[in-house]
C-alpha positions in Angstrom: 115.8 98.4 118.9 116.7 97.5 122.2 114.7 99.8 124.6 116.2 100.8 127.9 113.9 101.6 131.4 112.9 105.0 131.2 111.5 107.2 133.9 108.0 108.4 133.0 109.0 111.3 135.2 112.1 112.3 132.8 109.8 112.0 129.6 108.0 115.5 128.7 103.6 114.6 127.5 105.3 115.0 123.3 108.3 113.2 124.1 105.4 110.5 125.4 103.6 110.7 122.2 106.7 110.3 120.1 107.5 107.0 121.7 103.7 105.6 121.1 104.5 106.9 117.3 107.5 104.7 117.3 105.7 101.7 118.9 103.0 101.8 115.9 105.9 102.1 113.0 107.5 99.0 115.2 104.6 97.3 114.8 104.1 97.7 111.1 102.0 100.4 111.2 103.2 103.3 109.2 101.3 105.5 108.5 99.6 105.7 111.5 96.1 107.5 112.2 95.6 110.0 114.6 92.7 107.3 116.3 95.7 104.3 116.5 98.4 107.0 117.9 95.9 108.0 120.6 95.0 104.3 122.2 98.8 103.5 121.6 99.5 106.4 123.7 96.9 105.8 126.4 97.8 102.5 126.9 101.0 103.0 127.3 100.4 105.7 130.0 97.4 106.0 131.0 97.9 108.4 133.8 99.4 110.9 131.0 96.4 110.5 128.8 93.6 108.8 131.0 90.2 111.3 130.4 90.2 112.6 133.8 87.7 110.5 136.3 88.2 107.7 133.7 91.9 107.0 133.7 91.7 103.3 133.0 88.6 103.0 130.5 89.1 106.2 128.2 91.7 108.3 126.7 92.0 111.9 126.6 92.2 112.8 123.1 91.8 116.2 123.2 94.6 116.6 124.8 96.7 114.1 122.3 95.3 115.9 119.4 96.7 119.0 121.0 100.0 118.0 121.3 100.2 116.7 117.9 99.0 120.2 115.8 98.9 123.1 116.4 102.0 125.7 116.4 103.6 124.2 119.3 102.8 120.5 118.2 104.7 117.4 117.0 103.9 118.4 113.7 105.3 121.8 113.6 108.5 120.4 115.5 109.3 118.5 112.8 108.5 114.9 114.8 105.8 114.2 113.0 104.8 114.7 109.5 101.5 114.7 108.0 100.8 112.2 105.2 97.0 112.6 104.7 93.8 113.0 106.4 94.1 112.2 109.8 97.6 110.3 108.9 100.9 111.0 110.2 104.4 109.6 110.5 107.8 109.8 112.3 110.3 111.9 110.4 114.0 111.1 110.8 114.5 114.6 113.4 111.2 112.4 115.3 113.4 109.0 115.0 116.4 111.0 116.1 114.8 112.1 119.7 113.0 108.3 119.8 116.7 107.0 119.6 118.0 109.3 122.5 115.1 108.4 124.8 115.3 105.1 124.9 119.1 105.3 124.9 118.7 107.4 128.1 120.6 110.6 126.2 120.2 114.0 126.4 117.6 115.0 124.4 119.1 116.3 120.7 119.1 120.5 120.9 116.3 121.6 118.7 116.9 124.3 116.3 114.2 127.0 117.1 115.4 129.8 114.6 114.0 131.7 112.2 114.9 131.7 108.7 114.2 135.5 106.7 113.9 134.4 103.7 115.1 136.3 100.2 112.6 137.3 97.9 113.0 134.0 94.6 112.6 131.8 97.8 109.6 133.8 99.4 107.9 134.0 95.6 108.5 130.1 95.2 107.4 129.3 98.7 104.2 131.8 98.4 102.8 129.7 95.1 103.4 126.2 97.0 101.8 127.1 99.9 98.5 129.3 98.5 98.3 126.1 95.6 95.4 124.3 95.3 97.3 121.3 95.1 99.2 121.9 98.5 95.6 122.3 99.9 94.1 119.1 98.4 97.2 117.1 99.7 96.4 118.5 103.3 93.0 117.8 103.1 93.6 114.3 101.8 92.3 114.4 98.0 95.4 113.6 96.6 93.5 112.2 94.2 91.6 114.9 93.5 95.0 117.1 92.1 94.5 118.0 88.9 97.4 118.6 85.6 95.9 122.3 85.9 96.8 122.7 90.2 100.3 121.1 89.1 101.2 123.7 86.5 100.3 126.3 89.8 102.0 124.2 91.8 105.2 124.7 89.6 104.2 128.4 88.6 104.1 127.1 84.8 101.8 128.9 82.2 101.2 128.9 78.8 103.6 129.5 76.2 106.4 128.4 78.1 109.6 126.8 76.1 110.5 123.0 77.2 113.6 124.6 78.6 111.7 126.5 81.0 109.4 124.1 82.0 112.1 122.0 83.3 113.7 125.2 84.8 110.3 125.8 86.8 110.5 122.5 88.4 113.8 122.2 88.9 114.1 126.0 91.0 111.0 124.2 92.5 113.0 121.2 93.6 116.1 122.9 94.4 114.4 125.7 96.5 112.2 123.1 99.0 116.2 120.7 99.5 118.2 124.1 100.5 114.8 124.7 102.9 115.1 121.0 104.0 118.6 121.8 105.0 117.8 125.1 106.7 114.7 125.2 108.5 115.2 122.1 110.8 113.0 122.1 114.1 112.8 126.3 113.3 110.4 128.1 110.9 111.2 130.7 108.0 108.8 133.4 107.6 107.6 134.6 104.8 107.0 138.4 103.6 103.1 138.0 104.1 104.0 136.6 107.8 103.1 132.6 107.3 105.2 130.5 108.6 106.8 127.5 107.1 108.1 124.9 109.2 109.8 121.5 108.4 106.0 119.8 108.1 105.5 121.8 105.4 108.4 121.9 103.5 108.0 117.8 103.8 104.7 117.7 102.7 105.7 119.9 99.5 108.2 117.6 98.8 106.0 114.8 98.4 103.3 116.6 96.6 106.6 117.6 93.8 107.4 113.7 93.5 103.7 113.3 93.4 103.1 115.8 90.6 106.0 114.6 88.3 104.9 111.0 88.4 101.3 111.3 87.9 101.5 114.1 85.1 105.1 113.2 83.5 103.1 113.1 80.2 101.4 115.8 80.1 104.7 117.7 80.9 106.3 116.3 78.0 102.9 116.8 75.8 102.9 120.3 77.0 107.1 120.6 75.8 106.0 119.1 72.4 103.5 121.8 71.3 105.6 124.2 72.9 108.3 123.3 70.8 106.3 123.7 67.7 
């Protein structure tokens, strides 16, 4: 990527960060830990994210860390996406703002609105975000998910036919792409008030791919005796 001279002065403190996230992926580094993106980011301005009275000799993380979560954060802008504990990487709207910067553009609008969602959605969403696998995957014990947190992941119970197993997963699936699609840099509310931003909707995604891979067999044991 050929980078162009930019102004620190026309870069906003996120907008900073973003390009230190882009730096690490550059340089092989994907994911990148929260640690890596803050000396990438300090060394690359240090007047941005110098700890105040130590400028040259230590960063400010606090201050990284802040712009990174939080509601206001990379993460919730859809820049960044969360991949584990402490681990995060550019997403393609992130890449997309990366691109404009160093092209010297105007910065991509961001699409701040609010999605009100209907009430198969809000159910769907609901389960995903108050499972225990959802939580694990945040936490970073991925490994920890168990077949029993997938079937709540997916809302599946007992006695269900093979027919509406895969129906379960496939609503599942169908419901997070059309959020994908809809949310962008925005959030959709759901009926208890959560929000649900682009970072989340990304995350569940990979814990559904997750989930299908590591328990495809169980699924199919589980449509066997349900078949009988």
């Amino acid at each position: 990527m050929a980078n162009k001279v930019i102004s620190i002065e026309d870069c906003t403190v996120p907008e900073k960060i973003l390009l230190a996230a882009n730096l690490l992926e550059e340089s092989g580094q994907t994911p990148f830990s929260a640690e890596a993106l803050i000396v990438m980011a300090w060394q690359k301005y240090p007047r941005t994210f110098g700890l105040k009275g130590f400028i040259e000799s230590y960063p400010d993380s606090n201050k990284i860390l802040a712009s990174i979560m939080g509601e206001k954060g990379l993460a919730r802008r859809g820049w960044l996406v969360k991949t584990g504990l402490k681990m995060y990487a550019l997403t393609k709207d992130g890449l997309v703002v990366v691109k404009r910067i160093l092209k010297g553009e105007d910065r991509p609008a961001s699409r701040q609105s609010t999605i009100r969602t209907n009430k198969e959605t809000d159910r769907i969403l609901l389960a995903i975000m108050d499972s225990i696998a959802f939580e694990k995957f945040q936490d970073g014990r991925k490994q920890e998910v168990a077949f029993s947190d997938a079937c709540k992941f997916f809302s599946i119970v007992d006695g269900m036919s093979a027919e509406q197993i895969d129906a379960r997963i496939n609503v599942v699936l169908k419901c997070l792409q059309n959020m994908e699609h809809q949310i962008g840099l925005g959030n959709a509310v759901l009926s208890t008030g959560q929000s649900v931003a682009m970072v989340d909707v990304v995350l569940a995604m990979e814990i559904l791919k997750h989930l299908e891979d590591k328990f495809s067999r169980h699924f199919n044991l589980l449509k066997v005796r349900a078949a009988k």
